[in-house]
C-alpha positions as CSV (number, residue, x, y, z in Angstrom):
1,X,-50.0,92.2,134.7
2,X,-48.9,95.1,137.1
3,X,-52.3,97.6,138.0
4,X,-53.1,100.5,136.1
5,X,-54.2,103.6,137.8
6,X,-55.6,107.0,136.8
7,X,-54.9,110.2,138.7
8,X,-57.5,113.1,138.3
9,X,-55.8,116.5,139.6
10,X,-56.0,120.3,139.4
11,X,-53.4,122.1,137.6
12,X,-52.6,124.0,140.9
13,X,-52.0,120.7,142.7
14,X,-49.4,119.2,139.3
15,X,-46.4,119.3,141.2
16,X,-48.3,116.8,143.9
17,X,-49.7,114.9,141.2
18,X,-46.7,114.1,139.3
19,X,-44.8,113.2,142.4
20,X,-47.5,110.8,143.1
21,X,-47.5,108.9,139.4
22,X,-43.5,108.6,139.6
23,X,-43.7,106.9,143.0
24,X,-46.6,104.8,142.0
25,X,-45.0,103.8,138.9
26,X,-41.6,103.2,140.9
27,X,-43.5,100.8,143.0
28,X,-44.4,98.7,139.6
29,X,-47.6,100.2,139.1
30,X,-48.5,101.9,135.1
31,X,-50.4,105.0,135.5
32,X,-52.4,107.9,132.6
33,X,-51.5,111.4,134.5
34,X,-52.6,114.1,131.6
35,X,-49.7,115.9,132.0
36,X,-47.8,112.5,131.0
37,X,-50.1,110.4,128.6
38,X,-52.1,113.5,126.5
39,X,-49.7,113.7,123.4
40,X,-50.5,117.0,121.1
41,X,-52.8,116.7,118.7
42,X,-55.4,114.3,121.3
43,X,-58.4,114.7,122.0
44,X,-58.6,115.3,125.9
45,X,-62.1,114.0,126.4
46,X,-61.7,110.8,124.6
47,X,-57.5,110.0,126.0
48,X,-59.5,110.7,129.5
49,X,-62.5,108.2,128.2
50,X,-60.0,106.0,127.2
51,X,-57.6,106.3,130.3
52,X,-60.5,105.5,133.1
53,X,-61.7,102.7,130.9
54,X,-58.3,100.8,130.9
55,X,-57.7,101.8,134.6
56,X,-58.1,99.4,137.4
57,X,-58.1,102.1,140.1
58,X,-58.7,105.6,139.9
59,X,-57.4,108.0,142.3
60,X,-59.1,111.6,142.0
61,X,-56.9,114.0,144.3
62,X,-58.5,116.8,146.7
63,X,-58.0,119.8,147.4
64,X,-59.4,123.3,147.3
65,X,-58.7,124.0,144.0
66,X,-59.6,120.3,142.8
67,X,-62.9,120.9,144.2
68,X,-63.5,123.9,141.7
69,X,-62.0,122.9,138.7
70,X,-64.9,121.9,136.1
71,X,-62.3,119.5,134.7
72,X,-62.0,117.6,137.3
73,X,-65.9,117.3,138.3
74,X,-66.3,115.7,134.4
75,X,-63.5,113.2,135.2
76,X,-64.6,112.3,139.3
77,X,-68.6,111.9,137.3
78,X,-67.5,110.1,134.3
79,X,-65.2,107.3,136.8
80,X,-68.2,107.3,138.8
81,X,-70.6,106.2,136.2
82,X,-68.1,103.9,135.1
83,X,-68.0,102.3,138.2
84,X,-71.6,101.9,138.5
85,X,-72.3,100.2,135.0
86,X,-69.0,98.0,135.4
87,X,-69.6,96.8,139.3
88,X,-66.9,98.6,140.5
89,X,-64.4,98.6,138.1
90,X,-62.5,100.8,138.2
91,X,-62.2,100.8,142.0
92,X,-62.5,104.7,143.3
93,X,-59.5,105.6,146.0
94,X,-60.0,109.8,146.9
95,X,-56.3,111.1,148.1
96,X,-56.6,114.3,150.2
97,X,-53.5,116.5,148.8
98,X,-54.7,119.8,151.0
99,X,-57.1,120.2,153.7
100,X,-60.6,120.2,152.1
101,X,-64.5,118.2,152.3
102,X,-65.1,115.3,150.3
103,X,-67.8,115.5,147.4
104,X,-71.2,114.2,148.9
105,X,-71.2,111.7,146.3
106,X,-67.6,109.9,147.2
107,X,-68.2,110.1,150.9
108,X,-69.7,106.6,151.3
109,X,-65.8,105.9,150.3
110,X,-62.4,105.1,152.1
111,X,-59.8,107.7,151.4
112,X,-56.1,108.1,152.0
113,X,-55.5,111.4,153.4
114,X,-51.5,112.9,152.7
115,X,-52.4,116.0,154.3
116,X,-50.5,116.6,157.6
117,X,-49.0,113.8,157.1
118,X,-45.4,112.0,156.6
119,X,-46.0,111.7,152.7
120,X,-43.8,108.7,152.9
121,X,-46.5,106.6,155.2
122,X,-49.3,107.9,153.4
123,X,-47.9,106.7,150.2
124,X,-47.3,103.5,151.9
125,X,-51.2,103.4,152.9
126,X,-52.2,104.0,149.1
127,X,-49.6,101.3,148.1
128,X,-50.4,98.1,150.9
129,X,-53.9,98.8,151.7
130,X,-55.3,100.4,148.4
131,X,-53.5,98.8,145.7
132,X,-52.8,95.5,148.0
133,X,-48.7,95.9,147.2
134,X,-46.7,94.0,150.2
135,X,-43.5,96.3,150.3
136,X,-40.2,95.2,151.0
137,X,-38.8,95.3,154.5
138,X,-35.7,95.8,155.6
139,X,-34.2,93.7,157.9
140,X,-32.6,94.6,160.8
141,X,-29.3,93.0,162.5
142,X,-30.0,91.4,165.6
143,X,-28.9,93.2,168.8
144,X,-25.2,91.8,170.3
145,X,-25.0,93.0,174.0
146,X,-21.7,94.7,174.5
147,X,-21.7,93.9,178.5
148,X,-19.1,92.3,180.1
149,X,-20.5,88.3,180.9
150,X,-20.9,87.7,184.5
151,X,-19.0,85.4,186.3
152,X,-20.1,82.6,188.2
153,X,-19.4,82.6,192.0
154,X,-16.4,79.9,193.3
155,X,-18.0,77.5,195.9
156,X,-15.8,76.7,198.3
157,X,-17.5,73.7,199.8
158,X,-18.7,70.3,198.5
159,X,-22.8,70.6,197.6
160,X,-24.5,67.1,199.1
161,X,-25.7,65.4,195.6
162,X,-29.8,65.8,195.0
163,X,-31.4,63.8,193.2
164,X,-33.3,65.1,190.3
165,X,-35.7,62.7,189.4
166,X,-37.5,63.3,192.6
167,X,-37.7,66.5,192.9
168,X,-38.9,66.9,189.1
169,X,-41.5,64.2,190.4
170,X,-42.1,65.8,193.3
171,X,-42.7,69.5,191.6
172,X,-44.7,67.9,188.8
173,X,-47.4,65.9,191.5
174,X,-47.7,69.5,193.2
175,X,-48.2,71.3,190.0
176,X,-51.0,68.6,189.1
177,X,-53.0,68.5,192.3
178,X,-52.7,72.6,192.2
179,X,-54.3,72.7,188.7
180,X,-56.6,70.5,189.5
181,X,-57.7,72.5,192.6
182,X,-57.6,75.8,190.6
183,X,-60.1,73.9,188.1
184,X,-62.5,72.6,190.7
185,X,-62.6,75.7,192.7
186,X,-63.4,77.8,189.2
187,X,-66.0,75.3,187.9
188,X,-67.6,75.6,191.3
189,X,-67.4,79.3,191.2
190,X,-68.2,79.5,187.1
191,X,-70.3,76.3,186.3
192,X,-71.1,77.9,182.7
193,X,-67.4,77.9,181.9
194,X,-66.2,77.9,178.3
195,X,-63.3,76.7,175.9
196,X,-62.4,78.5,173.1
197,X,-64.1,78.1,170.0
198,X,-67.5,77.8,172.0
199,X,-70.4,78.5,170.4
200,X,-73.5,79.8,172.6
201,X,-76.9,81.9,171.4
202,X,-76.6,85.0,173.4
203,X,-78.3,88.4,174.1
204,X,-81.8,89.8,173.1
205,X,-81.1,89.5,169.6
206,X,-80.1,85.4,170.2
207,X,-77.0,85.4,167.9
208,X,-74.2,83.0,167.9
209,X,-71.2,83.9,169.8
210,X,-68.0,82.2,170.1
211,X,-65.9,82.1,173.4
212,X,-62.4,83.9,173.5
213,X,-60.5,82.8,176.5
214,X,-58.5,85.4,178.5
215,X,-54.8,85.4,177.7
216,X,-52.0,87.8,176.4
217,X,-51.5,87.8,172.5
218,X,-49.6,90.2,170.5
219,X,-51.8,93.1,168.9
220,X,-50.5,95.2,165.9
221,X,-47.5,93.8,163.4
222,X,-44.8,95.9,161.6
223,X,-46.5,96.5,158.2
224,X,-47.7,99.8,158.5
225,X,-47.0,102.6,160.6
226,X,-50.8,103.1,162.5
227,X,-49.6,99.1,163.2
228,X,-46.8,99.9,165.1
229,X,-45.0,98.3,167.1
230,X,-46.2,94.8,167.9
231,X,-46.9,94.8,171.2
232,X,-48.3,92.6,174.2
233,X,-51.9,92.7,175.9
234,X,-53.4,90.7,177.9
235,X,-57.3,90.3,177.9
236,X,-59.7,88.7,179.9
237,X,-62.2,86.3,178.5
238,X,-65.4,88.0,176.2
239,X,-67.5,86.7,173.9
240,X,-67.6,88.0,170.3
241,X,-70.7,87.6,167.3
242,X,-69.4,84.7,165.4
243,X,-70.9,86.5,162.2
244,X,-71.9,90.1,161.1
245,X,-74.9,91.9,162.5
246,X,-77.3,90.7,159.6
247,X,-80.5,92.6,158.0
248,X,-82.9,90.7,160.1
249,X,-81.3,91.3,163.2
250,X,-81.0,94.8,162.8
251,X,-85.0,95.3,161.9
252,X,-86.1,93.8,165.0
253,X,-84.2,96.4,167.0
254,X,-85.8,99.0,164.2
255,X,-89.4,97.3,165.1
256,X,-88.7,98.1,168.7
257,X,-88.1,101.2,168.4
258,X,-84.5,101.3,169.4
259,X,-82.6,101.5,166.4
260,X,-83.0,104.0,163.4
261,X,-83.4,102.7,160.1
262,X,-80.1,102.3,157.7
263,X,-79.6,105.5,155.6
264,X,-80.7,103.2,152.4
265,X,-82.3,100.3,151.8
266,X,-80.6,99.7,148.8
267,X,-76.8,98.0,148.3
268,X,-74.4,98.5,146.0
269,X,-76.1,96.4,142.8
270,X,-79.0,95.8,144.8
271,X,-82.2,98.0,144.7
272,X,-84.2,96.8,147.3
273,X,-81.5,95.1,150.1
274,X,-82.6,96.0,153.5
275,X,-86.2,94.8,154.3
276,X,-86.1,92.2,151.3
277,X,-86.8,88.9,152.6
278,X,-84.1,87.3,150.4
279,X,-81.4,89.2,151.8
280,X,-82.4,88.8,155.7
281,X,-79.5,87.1,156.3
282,X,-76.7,89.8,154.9
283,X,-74.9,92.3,157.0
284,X,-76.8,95.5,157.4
285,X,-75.0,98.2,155.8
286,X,-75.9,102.2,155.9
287,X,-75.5,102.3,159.5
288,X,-73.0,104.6,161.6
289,X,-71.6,104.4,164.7
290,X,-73.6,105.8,167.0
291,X,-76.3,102.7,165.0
292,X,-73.8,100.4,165.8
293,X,-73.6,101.3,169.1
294,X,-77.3,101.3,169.7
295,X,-77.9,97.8,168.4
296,X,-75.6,96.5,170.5
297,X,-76.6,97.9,173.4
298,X,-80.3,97.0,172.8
299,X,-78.7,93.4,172.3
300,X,-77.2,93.7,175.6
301,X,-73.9,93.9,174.0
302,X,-71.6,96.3,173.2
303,X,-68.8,97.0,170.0
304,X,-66.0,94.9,171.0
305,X,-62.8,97.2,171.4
306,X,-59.9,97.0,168.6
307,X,-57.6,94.2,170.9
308,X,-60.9,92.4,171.4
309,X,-61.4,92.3,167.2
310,X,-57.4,91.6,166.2
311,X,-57.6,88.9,168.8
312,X,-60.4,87.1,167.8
313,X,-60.0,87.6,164.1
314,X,-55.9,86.4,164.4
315,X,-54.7,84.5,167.9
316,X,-54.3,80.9,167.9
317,X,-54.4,80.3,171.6
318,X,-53.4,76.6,171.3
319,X,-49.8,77.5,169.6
320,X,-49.8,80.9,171.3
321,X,-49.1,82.0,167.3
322,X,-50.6,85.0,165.4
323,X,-52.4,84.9,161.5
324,X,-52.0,87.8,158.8
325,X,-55.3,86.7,157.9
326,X,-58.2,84.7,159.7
327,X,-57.2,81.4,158.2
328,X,-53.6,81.8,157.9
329,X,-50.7,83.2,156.7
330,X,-51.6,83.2,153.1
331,X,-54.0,84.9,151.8
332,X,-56.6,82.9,149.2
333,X,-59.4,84.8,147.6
334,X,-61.6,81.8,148.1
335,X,-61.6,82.0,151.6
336,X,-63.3,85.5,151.8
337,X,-65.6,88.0,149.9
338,X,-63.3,91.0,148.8
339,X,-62.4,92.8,146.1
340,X,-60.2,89.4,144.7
341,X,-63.4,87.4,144.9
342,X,-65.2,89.6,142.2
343,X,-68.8,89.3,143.9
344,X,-68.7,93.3,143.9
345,X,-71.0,93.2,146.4
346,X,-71.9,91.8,150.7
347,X,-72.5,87.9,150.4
348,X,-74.2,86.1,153.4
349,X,-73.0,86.0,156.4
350,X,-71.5,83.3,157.2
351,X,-70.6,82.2,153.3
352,X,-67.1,81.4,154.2
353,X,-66.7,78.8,156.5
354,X,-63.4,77.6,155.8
355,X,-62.1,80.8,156.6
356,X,-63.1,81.2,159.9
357,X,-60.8,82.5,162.5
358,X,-58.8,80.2,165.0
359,X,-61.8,81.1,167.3
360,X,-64.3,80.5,165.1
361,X,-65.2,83.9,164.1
362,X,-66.3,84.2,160.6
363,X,-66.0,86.9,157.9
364,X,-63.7,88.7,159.7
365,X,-62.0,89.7,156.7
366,X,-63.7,91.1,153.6
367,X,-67.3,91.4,153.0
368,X,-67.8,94.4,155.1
369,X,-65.6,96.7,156.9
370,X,-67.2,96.6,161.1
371,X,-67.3,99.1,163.3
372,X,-65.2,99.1,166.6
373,X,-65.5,100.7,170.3
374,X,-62.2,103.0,170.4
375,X,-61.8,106.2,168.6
376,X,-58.9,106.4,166.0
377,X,-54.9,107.5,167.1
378,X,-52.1,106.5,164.3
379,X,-50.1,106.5,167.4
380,X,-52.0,104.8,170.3
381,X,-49.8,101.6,169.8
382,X,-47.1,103.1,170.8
383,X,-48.5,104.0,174.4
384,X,-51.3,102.0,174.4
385,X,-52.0,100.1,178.2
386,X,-50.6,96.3,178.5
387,X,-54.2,95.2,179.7
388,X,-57.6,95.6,178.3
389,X,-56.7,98.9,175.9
390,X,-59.0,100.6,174.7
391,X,-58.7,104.0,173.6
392,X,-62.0,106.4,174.5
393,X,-60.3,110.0,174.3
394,X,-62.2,111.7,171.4
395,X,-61.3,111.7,168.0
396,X,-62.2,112.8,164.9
397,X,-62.9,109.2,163.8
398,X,-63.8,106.1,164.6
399,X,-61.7,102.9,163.8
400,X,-63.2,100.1,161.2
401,X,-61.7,96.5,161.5
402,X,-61.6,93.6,158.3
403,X,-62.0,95.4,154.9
404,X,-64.7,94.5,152.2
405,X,-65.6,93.3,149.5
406,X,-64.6,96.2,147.7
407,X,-61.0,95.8,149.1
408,X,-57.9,94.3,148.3
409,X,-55.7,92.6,150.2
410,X,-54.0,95.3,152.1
411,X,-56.9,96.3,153.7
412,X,-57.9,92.8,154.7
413,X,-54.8,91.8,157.0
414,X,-56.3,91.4,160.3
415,X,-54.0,94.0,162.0
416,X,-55.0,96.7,158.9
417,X,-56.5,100.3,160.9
418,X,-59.0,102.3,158.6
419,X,-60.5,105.8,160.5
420,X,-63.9,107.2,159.4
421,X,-66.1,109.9,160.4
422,X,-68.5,108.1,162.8
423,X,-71.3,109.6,161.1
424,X,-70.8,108.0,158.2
425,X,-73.2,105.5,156.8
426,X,-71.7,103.2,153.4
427,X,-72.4,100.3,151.9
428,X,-69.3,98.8,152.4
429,X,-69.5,98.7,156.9
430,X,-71.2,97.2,159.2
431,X,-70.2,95.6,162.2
432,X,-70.4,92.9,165.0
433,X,-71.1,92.8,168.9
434,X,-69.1,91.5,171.7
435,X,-70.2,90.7,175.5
């Protein structure tokens, strides 16, 4: 059954509005817009009851005028309430039509923003990451070079024959005793030495880390236009949390001192989340950046940088191969906590084993969106450096890695950019360290 949206709008933003439901619905979705799906003779309040109920997203639109319309404040309470009784259903996805604040009470969520924007990529946003469509690409013809071939020189004297068993013997002994000096020199130099996929307590807070090997992989994929274009880096070896920062580990920074308590203690259906016993080992939600970055450096860590999370969440080092998700190129709802899982809410860290990274990284996609070093750029791919990027020239936002459990698909790719005010505290992000 296609999805069914809902699109809340002012009457000053209609032309918007409309042109969003046809491209939606051109995309196979079936969406109420009032101006569409109120017949004469209806009553508004109960088609508008009616419409959220049946809805599986619901998209209020912003804008100056939106934010004053009386109308619209009914509609954007009445989904919210909805949303709280029902666990989330229907899913809430704000769209920014015109430059403008986002009510108080939405700004825990993760909008798509069309303003200043090519309306073309922010539609593709709403379509792959917020309604989890995988659009149609077109393919390109391969490249035929149009230079002339180069001929080969004319020897004019006889070569002496060689014989090429012994020098491919002879090259092959020198390569072998040169690895092995490499090796011996480094494990003299680095006793501690790693292989990927090692697991080791580290830092103050003592949590498992995984080894990530220096190498080049290929960061960023063709899906989206913040993605773009693949590209090569080369990092040196780190270390990365092999889960989420949990509840417990974040309250012994808070004992210390060192860290400030999360905005709420509560989660989404949970009450009484942070500080409960029974949840210790659960990501900590409600915390912002500059938290993040705190905890980390308390741990004697630090965020790991956007090529440090895509790599360790997606690069097969043995077959030198990259993963749309964690644990392959399929996606499989059992594999993860998010929004095709139905939990509606952060499970354990740790509570999906099988889908664990080629690294050994786990919950690196779904259960909650993680905080990362850089600040956001749509286009820092496209000049970013070819070693050890990182991109520290300030932003307006901060860039969040993985999805959540209140995410589909599209958000959960492991090369999938979100951007958020780093002052933002939600129960749907937290994050991880590196070293």
């Amino acid at each position: 059954m296609p999805q069914k949206f809902f699109i809340t709008h002012s009457w000053k933003d209609i032309g918007f509005a409309r042109k969003l439901c046809n491209d939606l619905q051109a995309n196979g979705l079936v969406g109420f817009l009032d101006a569409h799906s109120i017949n004469p003779g209806d009553s508004i309040p109960s088609r508008i009851e009616r419409g959220l109920k049946e809805c599986d997203v619901y998209i209020p639109i912003f804008s100056p005028d939106a934010l004053k319309s009386d109308w619209c404040e009914w509609e954007i309470d009445m989904a919210i309430t909805m949303n709280r009784k029902r666990k989330g259903h229907p899913r809430i996805i704000p769209v920014i039509a015109q430059q403008c604040d986002v009510p108080d009470r939405l700004i825990h969520l993760l909008y798509i923003d069309f303003f200043g924007r090519v309306y073309e990529d922010a539609l593709d946003e709403l379509l792959t990451k917020g309604f989890g469509l995988i659009l149609a690409k077109v393919s390109l013809p391969a490249r035929v070079s149009t230079a002339a071939p180069v001929s080969a020189p004319i020897l004019t004297r006889t070569l002496p024959k060689i014989n090429w068993w012994m020098v491919s013997g002879l090259v092959s002994a020198l390569i072998l005793i040169g690895g092995v000096l490499a090796f011996g020199i480094n494990a003299i130099l680095n006793p501690g030495i790693a292989q990927i996929g090692t697991i080791q307590r580290r830092g103050y807070d003592n949590a498992e880390m995984v080894y990530i090997p220096g190498s080049e992989f290929t960061m960023g994929s063709n899906d989206y236009i913040d993605e773009t274009p693949p590209h090569t880096v080369y990092l040196d070896a780190f270390w990365i949390d092999r889960m989420e920062v949990t509840n417990a580990q974040y309250k012994k920074c808070v004992d210390v001192g060192k860290c400030q308590s999360p905005a709420l203690i509560k989660s989404y259906t949970r009450d009484s989340y942070y500080g409960n016993s029974q949840f210790n080992n659960y990501p900590v939600i409600f915390v912002s950046w500059n938290d993040a970055n705190a905890y980390c450096t308390w741990a004697g860590k630090r965020l790991p940088t956007e090529a440090e999370w895509e790599k360790a969440a997606s690069w097969d080092d043995t077959k030198k191969s990259k993963r749309i998700f964690p644990w392959s190129n399929t996606f499989n709802k059992e594999l993860l906590n998010s929004a095709e899982s139905g939990k509606q809410d952060t499970t354990a860290a740790g509570s999906y084993p099988a889908g664990a990274s080629p690294s050994g990284a786990l919950d690196m996609a779904g259960n909650v969106w993680e905080w990362i070093a850089d600040w956001y750029d749509a286009n820092y791919y496209r000049r970013s450096p070819t070693r050890a990027p990182r991109n520290d020239l300030v932003q307006s936002a901060r860039v969040l890695r993985g999805g959540s459990w209140h995410d589909t698909l599209g958000y959960i790719r492991v090369t999938s950019r979100l951007y958020v005010d780093p002052a933002n505290r939600s129960y749907v992000v937290g994050f991880r360290c590196a070293q």
